[in-house]
N, C-alpha and C positions, 0 to 999 in steps of 0.2 A: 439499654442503659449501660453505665459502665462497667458493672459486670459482666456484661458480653464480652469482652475484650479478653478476659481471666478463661477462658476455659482451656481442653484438654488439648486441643493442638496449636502449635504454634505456626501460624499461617504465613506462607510467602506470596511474593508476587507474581503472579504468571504473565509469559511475555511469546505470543507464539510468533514465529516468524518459519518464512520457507526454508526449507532443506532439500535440496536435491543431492543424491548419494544412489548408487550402483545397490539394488535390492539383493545380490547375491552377497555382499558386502554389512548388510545390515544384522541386527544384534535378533533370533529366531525369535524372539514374543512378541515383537511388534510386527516380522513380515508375516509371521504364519497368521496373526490376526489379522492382517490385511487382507487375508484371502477371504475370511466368512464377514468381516463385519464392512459396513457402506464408510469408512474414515478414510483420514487421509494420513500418511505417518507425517508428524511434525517435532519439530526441535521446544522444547521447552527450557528456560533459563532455571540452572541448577539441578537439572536434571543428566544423569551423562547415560542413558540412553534415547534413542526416539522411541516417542509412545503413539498413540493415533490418535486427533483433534476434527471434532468437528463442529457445526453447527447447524441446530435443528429452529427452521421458523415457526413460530407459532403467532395466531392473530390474540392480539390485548386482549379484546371480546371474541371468547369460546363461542359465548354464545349465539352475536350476529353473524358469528366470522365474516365481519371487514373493519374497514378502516386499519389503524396502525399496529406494524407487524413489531414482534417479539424476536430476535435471536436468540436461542438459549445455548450457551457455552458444554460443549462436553468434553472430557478428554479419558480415555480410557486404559489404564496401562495394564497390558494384558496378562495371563498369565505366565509363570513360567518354565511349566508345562502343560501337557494337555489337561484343559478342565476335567474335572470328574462330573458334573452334571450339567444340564444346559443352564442355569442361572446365573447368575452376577451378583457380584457384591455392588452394594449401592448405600450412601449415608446422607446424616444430615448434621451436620456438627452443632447448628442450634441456635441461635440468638432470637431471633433468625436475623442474624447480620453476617454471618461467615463465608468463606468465598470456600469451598468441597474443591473445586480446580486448581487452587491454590495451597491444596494439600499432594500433590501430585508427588512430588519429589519424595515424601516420607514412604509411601508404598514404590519407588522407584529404585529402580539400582543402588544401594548406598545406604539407602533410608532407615529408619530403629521399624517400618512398618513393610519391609520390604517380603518378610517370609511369607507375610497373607496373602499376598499374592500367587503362591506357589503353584495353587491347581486351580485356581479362579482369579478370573477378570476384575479390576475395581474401575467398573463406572464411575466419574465422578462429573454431578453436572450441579451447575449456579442455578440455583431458581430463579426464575421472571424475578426483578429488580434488585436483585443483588451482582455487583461487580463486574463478572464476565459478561451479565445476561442483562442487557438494558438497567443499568443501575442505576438506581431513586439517590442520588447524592443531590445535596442540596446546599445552597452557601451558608443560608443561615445556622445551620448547622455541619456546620463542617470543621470547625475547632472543635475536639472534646473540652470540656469545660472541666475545672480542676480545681479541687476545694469548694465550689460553689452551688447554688443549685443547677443538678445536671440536664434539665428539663425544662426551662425560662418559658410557660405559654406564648408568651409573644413572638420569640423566638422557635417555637414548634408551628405557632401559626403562619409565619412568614416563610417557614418552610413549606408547609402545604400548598398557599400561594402560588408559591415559586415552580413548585413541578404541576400542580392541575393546569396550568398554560398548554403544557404539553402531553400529561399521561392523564388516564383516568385509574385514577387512583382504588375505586373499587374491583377493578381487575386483578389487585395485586392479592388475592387469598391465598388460602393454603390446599384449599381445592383445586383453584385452577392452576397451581404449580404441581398439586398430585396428578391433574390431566396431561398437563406438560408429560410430564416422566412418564405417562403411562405410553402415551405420544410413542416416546423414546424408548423404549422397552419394545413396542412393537418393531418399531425400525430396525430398531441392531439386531430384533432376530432372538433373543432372550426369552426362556419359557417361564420365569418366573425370576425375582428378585431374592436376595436375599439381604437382609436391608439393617442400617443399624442409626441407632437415635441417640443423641445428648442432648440432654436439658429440652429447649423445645423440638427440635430434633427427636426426640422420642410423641411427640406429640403430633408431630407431624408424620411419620412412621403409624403412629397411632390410627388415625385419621383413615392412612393410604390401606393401613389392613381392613377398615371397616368399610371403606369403596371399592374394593379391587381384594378380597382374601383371598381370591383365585391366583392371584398374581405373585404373593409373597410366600418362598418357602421356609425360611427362618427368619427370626425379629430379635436383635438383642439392642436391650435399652437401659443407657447408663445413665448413671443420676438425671432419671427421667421425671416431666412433666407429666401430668395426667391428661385424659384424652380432653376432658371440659373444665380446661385448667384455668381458672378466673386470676389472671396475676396482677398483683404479686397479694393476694390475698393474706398469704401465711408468712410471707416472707420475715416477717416482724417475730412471729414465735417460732418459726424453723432457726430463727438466726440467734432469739435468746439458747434456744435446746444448743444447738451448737458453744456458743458459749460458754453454757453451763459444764458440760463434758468438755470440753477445752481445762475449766479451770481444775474440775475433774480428774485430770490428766499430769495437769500440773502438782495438783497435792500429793497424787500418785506416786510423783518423779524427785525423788529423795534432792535434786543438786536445785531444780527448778523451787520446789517447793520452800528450799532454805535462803534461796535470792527474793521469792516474793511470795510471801505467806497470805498475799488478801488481795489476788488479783480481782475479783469481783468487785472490793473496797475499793480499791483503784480506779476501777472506772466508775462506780456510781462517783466522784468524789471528783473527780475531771467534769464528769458529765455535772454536776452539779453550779461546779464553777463558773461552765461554760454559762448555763442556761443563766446566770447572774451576771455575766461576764462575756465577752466573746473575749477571743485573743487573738492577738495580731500574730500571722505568719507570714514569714518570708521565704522565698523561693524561685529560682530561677526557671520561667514558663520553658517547658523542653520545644516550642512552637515558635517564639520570638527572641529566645536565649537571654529577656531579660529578666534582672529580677522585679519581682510583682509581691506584693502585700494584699493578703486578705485575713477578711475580719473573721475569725473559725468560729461558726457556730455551734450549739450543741445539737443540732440537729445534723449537721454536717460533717461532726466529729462523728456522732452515732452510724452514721452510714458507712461513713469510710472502717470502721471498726467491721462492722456489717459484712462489708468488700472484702475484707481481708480474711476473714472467716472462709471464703470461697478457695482458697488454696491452703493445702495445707502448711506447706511452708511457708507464710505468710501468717497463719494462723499460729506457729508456732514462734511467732517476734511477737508477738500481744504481750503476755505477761510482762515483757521486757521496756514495752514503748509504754503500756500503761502504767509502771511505776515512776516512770522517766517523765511523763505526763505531769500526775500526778502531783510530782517535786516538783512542778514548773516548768521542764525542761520539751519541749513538743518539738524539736529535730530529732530524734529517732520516729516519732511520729510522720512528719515530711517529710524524710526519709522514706519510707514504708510506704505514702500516699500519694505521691508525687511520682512520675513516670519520671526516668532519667535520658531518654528519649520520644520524639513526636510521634503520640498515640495514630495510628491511617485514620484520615476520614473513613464513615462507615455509611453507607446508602438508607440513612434514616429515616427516608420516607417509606423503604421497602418496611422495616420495622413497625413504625406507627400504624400501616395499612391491612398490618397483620393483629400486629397485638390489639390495636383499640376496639376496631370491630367484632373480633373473635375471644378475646380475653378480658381486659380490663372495663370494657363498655357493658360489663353483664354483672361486672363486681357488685355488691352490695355494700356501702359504707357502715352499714351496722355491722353486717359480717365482719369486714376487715377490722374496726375499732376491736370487736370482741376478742379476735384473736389474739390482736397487738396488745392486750390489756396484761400489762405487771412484765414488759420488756422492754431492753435498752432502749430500740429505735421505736417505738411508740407507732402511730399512723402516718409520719414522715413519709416513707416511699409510698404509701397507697396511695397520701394525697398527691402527690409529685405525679403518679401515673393520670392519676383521674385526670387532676387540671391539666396535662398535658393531652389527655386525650379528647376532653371536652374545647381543647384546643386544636385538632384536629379534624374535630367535625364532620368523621365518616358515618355513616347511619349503622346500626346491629349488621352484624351477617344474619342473615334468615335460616343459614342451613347450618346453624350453633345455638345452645350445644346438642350435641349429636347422640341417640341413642347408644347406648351399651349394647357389645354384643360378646356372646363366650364363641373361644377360637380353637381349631385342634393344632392350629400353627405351631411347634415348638417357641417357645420364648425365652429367651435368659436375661436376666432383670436385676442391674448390680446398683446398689444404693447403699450412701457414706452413712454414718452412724453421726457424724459432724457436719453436713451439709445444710447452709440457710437457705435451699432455696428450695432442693426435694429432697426432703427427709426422706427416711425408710417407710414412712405411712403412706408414702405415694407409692411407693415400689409394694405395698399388699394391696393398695388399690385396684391399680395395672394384674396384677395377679390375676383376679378374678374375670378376667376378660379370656385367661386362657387353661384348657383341661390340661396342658403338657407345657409346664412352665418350672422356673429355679427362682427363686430369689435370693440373693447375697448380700446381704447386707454390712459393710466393711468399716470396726472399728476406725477411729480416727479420723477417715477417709473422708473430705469436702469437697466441693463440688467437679474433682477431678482425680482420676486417678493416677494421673503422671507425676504428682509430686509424691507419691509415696515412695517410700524403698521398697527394691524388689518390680519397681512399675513394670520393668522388658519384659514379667514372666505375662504379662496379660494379653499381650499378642497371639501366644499360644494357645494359651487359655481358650480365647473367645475366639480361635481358630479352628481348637477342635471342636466346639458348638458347632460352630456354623457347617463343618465337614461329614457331621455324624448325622445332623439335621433333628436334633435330638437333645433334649434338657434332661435325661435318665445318665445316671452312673457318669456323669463329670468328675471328674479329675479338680479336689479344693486345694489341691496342695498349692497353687499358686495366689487366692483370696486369704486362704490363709497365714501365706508368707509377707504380705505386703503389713508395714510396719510407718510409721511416722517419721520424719526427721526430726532429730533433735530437740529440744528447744533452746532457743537466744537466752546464753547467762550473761553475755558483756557483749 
């Protein structure tokens, strides 16, 4: 959904092409890993060293193994010095729509994520049907949609269509991307992972410790999903609790509190208007640069309120759009909801083929109504998911959900105090799955931690986790220094 788009890294495009250059000439973390691991060194765009690129095949069905083959995209950039133990760093950033190979540059030369790499490898490979690795894009969905509903059945359905021609679309789990990588793990020669999760990404991480514990030597999971995570279940009262401490925040803040003394008032009183009323907005689509009019429901205003809750700095323009709202005035609204550039297509069928069978297809609609009961966004998103998955039309996964099991794995486990989508109750859930685990739980903090101030100390942070192998005697100085931006008074 479109909150996938909002999360912690900011993803580029990878573009590999040949490089031929003299090895005695090249930059030491890419030849000297040329010597132990089966890659090849290749040039990446935005990258100003060479790293080493390969590609691993895998058959669609693990389990017939035949028929049609998988490439999976890897690219490794090594360390830059010699490892301190045989494992790898390895992630999953989460949607599950994100491209992990198109995070390359940030742990490369140059990069805000380049120190983690210092005495360890970062593996980074695309799981089956996402961008590098045979990607599930589809036409019907290949505009994000904007102010509307982001999910149209008919439109999910004719994407389905479109790729079962060609893929069998029950191949695309999160098992058999966890066999994938276990695949690759064997290959390069790696004694164990050491692995890190966001949002579903932590769930998938989840998943790969309860198949393979052998495999992982530390697990750190930020604003993590839980292993039998029915989404977007909660997403309706994770997102009023965050709003609530939003406005919390605001009363708090002597300058905020004196521009808007009832942001709560504010938006039940939009929302109110809408649900009587839609309103017309205008705005120019960042996809055909023209301008376009839509009719703003209140259910479509609730969501995008919702959305924005997901960053903090986003979340700190609420009090400001919803008094501006409020008076009539909904451009600082569109403003705020509207991309100023054309969002990437995203491989939505890899999506669907995950979340409907393994997540949303096991929800309960009484569950969800209960939760959603006396918040903004009411059962808007649940139902959006359901009918888009009843749209979809893949059958239950059989091997979900999956037994609980307790871990001696070290785990470090960092959850917003502000976050709609995995509140802190999900990070004591995850707890109990390990005997040598931290939980952090970070005022303000929504569903990412890079908009906070202070975010570059968290590198280190969740550096020395993984180096020490170990969640005892952590160093808080840095969860504790991370602080909010601002809030929007004009």
């Amino acid at each position: 959904m479109k909150i996938d788009i909002l999360m912690i890294f900011l993803l580029g495009t990878v573009i590999f092409g040949g490089w031929s250059v003299n090895a005695d000439a090249m930059p030491a973390p890419a030849y000297e890993a040329s010597k132990r691991l089966p890659l090849e060194i290749c040039e990446i765009d935005n990258v100003d060293e060479p790293l080493l690129c390969g590609v691993h095949i895998v058959f669609e069905n693990r389990e017939t193994k035949s028929g049609r083959r998988i490439p999976i995209k890897i690219v490794v950039v090594p360390a830059r010095e010699k490892p301190t133990t045989d494992s790898a760093w390895i992630e999953h950033q989460g949607g599950p729509r994100f491209s992990m190979v198109g995070s390359a540059h940030l742990f490369a030369k140059g990069g805000f994520l380049e120190s983690f790499r210092q005495t360890r490898d970062i593996v980074l490979i695309d799981p089956r049907g996402l961008h590098q690795s045979g990607p599930l894009y589809c036409e019907a969905l290949k505009v994000p949609r904007i102010l509307e509903r982001y999910y149209p059945p008919e439109k999910v359905s004719a994407c389905r269509e479109e790729l079962a021609k060609r893929v069998d679309l029950k191949q695309y789990s999160t098992l058999n991307a966890i066999e994938d990588f276990e695949d690759i793990r064997r290959w390069l020669g790696y004694r164990k992972w050491d692995v890190g999760g966001w949002s579903y990404g932590s769930r998938f991480m989840l998943t790969y410790l309860h198949k393979y514990p052998e495999s992982i030597r530390s697990i750190s999971l930020i604003a993590p999903s839980i292993l039998n995570f029915e989404r977007p279940r909660d997403y309706a009262k994770f997102g009023q609790q965050a709003f609530d401490r939003l406005v919390e925040d605001c009363r708090n803040d002597e300058a905020c509190n004196a521009r808007f003394p009832d942001v709560a008032g504010d938006l039940q009183m939009v929302l109110a208007k809408l649900e009587t009323q839609p309103e017309a907005v205008e705005f120019t689509d960042p996809h055909s640069g023209k301008v376009v009019t839509r009719q703003l429901s209140r259910d479509v205003f609730a969501e995008s309120i919702w959305i924005a809750l997901l960053r903090t700095s986003e979340a700190r323009q609420l009090p400001f759009v919803l008094k501006h709202a409020a008076n009539g005035n909904f451009a600082p609204f569109v403003d705020l909801a509207v991309p100023t550039s054309a969002p990437p297509s995203e491989p939505e069928g890899h999506y669907f083929s995950v979340v409907c069978p393994e997540e949303t297809g096991r929800l309960d609609i009484g569950k969800a109504e209960e939760s959603a009961k006396n918040t903004f966004v009411g059962t808007y998103i649940a139902r959006d998911y359901m009918d888009a998955c009843e749209a979809w039309d893949l059958p239950l996964n059989p091997s979900h959900p999956i037994k609980p099991k307790r871990f001696s794995v070290p785990a470090l486990i960092v959850t917003g105090k502000q976050d709609p989508v995995t509140a802190p109750e999900y990070g004591e859930t995850i707890a109990q799955h390990f005997e040598n685990s931290v939980h952090v739980s970070i005022p303000h903090m929504a569903h990412s931690i890079s908009q906070m101030n202070n975010a570059e100390c968290f590198t280190q942070f969740l550096s020395e986790f993984v180096e020490a192998g170990n969640s005892e005697n952590l160093n808080m100085d840095c969860p504790n220094s991370l602080r909010p931006p601002a809030f929007r008074l004009n």
